[in-house]
N, C-alpha and C positions, 0 to 999 in steps of 0.2 A: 296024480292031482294035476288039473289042468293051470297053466298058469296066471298067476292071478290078476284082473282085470283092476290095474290100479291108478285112481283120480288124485293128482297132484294141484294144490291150493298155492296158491300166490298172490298177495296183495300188491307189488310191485311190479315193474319194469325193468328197472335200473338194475344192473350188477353191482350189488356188495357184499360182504362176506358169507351171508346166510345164503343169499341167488347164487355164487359158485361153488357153495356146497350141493345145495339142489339142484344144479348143473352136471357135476358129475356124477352124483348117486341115480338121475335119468337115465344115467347110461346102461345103466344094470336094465332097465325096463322099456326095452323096446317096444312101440306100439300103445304106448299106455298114454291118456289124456292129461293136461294141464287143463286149467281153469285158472287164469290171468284178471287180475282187475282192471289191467292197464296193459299197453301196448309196450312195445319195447327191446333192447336189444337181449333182455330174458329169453322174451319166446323166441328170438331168433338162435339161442341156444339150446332149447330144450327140442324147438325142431331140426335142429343140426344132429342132435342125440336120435332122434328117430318119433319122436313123441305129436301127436296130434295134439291141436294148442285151438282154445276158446277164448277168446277176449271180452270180459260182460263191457255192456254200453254203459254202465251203472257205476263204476268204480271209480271215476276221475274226481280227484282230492283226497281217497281217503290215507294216502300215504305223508299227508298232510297233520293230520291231527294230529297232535303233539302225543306221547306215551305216556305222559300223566294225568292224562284227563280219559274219561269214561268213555269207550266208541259210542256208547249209543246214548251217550246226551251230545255227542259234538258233531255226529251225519249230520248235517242240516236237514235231511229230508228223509221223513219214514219211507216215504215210495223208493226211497233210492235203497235202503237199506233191504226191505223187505224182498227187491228183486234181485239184488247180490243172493240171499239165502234160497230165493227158491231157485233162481240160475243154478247155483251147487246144489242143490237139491234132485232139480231137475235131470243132472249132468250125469249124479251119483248113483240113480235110481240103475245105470248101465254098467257099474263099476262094482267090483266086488270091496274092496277097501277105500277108505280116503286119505289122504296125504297131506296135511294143511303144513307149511313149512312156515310160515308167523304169526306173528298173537294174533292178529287182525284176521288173519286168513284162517286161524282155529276158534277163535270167537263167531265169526259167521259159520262156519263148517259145524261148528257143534248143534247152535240154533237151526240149521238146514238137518242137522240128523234128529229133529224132533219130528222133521216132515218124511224124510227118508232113513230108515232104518238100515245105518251099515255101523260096519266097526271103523273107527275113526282113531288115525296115527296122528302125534301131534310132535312133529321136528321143533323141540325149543332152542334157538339161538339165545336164549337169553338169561341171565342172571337176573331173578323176581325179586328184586331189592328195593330199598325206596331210594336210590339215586339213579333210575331209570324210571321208576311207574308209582302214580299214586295209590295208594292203600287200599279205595274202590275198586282201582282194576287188577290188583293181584288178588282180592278177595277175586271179584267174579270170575278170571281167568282160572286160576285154583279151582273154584266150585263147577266151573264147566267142565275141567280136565276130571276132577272126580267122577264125574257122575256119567261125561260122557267118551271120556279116553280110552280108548281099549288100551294102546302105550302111549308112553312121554316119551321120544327120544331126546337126549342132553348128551352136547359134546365133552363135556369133563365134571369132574364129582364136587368142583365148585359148584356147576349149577344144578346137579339132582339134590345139593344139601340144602341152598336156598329155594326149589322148590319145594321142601319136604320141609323148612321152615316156616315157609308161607303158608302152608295146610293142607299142602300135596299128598297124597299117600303115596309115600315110599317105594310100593311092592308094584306102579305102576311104572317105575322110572327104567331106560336102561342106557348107561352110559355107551354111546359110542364115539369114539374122538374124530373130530373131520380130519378128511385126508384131502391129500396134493399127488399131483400127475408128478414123478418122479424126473430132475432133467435129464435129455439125455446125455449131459458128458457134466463133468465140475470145471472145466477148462475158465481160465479168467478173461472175460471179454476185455476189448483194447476201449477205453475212458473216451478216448479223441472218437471213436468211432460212436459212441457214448453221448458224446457231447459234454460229459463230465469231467469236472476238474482233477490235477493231480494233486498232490500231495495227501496227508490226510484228511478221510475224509469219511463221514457218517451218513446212511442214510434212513429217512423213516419212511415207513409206507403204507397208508391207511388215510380214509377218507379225513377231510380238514371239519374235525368236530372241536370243543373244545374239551369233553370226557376223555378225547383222544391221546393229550396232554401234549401236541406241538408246541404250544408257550413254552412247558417247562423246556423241552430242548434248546429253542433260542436263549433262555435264559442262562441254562447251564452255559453256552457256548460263549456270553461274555466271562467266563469264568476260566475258559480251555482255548488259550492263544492257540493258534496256527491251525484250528479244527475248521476245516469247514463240513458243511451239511446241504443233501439234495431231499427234499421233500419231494413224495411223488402221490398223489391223490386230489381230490376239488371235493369243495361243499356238496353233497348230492340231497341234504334231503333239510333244505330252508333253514342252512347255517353261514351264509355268506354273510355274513355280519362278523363272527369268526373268522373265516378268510381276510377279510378286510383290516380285521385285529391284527392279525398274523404279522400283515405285512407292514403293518404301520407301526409295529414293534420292531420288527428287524431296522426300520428308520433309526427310530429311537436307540437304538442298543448300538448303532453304529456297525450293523453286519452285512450293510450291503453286496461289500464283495466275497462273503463269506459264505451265501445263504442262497441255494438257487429253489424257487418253485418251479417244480416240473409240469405240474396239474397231473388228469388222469394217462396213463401208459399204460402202452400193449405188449410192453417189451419186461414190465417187473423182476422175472428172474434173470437176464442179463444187466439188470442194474446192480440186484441184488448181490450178483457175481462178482460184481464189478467195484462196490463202495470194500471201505475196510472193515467197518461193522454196520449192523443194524443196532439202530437205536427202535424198540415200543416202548413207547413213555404214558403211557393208559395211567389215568388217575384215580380211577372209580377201576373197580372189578372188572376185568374182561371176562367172557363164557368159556372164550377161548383163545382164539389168537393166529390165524391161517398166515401171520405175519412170520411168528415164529418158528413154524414148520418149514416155509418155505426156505428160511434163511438157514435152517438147518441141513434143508435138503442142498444146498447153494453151496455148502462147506464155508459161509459167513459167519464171523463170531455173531452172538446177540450179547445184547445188554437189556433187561427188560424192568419195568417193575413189576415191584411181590405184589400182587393184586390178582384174586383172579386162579386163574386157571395157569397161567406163569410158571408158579412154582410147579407144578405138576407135570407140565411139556418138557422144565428145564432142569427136571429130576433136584430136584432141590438144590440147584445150584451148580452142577456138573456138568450141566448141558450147555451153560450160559449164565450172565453174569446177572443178577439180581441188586437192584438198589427200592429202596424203599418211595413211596409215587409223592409225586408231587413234590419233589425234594431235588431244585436244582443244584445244589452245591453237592449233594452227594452222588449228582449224575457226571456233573462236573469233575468228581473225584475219580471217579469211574474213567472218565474217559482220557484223562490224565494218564489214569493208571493204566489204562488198552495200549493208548500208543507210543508209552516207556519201554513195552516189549510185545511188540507185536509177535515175533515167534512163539512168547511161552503160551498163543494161542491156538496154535496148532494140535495138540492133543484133542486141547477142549474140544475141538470142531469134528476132529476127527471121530470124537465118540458122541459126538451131536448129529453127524449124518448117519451113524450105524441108527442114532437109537429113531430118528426120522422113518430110514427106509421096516424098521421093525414093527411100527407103530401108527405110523400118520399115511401111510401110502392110500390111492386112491381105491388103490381093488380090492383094500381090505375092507374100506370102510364101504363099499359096495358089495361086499360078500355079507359082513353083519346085517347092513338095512335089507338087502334080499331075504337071508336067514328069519329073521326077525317080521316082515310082510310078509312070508308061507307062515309063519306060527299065528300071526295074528289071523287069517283067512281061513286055516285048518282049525282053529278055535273057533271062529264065527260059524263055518259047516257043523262043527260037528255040537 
């Protein structure tokens, strides 16, 4: 079997978690096309991976439209919508498979396979809940992946369950969990070199949303004298309203010198290496959590909330500390309780990077989506 000629969908530019999943699993498919809505430092990694990249002239705002309202009452403009679908259309007509890696990007890829007939993979980043997406769009998202998914890919069995609640069929789903590039040593980077404070110290790391649950952290942190905390991430996607919260709270709470924003870094796993713990403080369900892998892979404690896909990375509590979401005082308690002994954290961590390197690495999760792209293809042949 010759190898298969495969069209990757992207609604964005920006890298966020779902963009350096698709970032690395490119790597596995050298040669193979992108189809970009937008410009950005994406394509500048998908063609670092070896990938030929298309940019439609048609896509600019729709990364805009809020996720609980309908894509196709909020396009302002049918002409603009109708030439995103036949652009993939067009692109696909050369590709054996297609790849849409977000809702947006498997919503128009499914409507372009009513024009061009291929079998269509759809990477879900997401937990189809209603504190993410209105009602209408998980109906329609559901009823196009029905009828028109060859597979669902989902990184953990939180989100094949909530697909399969929404009115997914099941026997379409197949869990595979994102992976991380392994570092190469655990060694602890030096703080000053860092820019980072000493004493104790927390950090979280993930874009400034408020689902995110950065409030809860400052809040706990009037609760846990002598903690301070490095936030590393910016608004990316029309949450600076949030950001501006953020920091107008740390006023009010009196944590000025407690409390650094870092915005976005290119350096995260030597930070990661570097704080005492990771705090993810997600309020609402996460799908998954590339927060927590890495920090596993870093030999960092975590502390995470039960929400999500959490318990599942964090082996029910063995891999890292679990407190219930949105509950500052019992994040507070938590982290009281971290750094009264910081040694009896050592085990934990130590069986948090075995279960990382067994689980989460990147060439696993490139060997499944490869595996899984020849079955999907050898099915459409035959």
């Amino acid at each position: 079997m010759s190898p298969p000629r495969l069209l990757f969908v992207n609604h964005v530019g920006t890298m966020s978690g779902a963009e350096f999943v698709l970032a690395r699993v490119a790597e596995a498919f050298p040669g193979a096309t992108a189809f970009l809505f937008e410009d950005g430092p994406l394509k500048t990694a998908l063609e670092g991976a070896g990938l030929r990249t298309t940019v439609s002239a048609h896509g600019a705002g729709l990364a805009s439209i809020r996720r609980d309202r309908s894509l196709l009452r909020a396009l302002p403009a049918g002409y603009s919508l109708a030439a995103l679908i036949l652009g993939i259309a067009s692109v696909a007509r050369r590709h054996d498979v297609v790849y849409a890696n977000s809702q947006k990007a498997f919503l128009l890829s499914a409507l372009a396979m009513n024009v061009v007939r291929r079998p269509l993979i759809w990477h879900l980043h997401d937990i189809l809940d209603g504190a993410h997406f209105g009602a209408a769009q998980r109906r329609l998202q559901v009823g196009l992946a029905n009828r028109h998914a060859a597979r669902v890919v989902v990184p953990s069995a939180a989100c094949a369950d909530a697909f399969a609640a929404a009115g997914g069929r099941r026997e379409l789903v197949s869990v595979v969990a994102n992976g991380v590039e392994p570092p190469p040593h655990r060694a602890r980077p030096s703080r000053a070199a860092l820019s980072l404070p000493e004493g104790p110290l927390l950090g979280v790391f993930s874009r400034l949303a408020k689902w995110k649950g950065q409030h809860v952290v400052l809040e706990a942190l009037s609760e846990a004298p002598g903690v301070n905390a490095v936030f590393a991430g910016s608004a990316l996607f029309g949450e600076d309203a949030y950001a501006r919260e953020l920091r107008a709270r740390v006023g009010s709470l009196g944590l000025e010198e407690r409390v650094t924003f870092l915005g976005q870094r290119g350096d995260v796993p030597d930070l990661m290496a570097a704080v005492d713990c990771v705090v993810h403080p997600s309020v609402d369900p996460e799908p998954f959590g590339l927060t927590l892998v890495e920090a596993m892979f870093a030999g960092t404690p975590v502390i995470a909330t039960d929400a999500g896909a959490a318990r599942e990375i964090l082996e029910d509590g063995r891999a890292g500390c679990l407190v219930p979401p949105g509950d500052p005082a019992a994040l507070a308690a938590a982290l009281r309780a971290f750094f009264a002994d910081l040694a009896g954290a050592a085990t934990l961590t130590d069986h948090a990077a075995k279960r990382a390197a067994e689980l989460y690495s990147a060439a696993r999760m490139r060997s499944d989506i490869s595996a899984l792209v020849r079955s999907v293809v050898e099915g459409a042949r035959r």
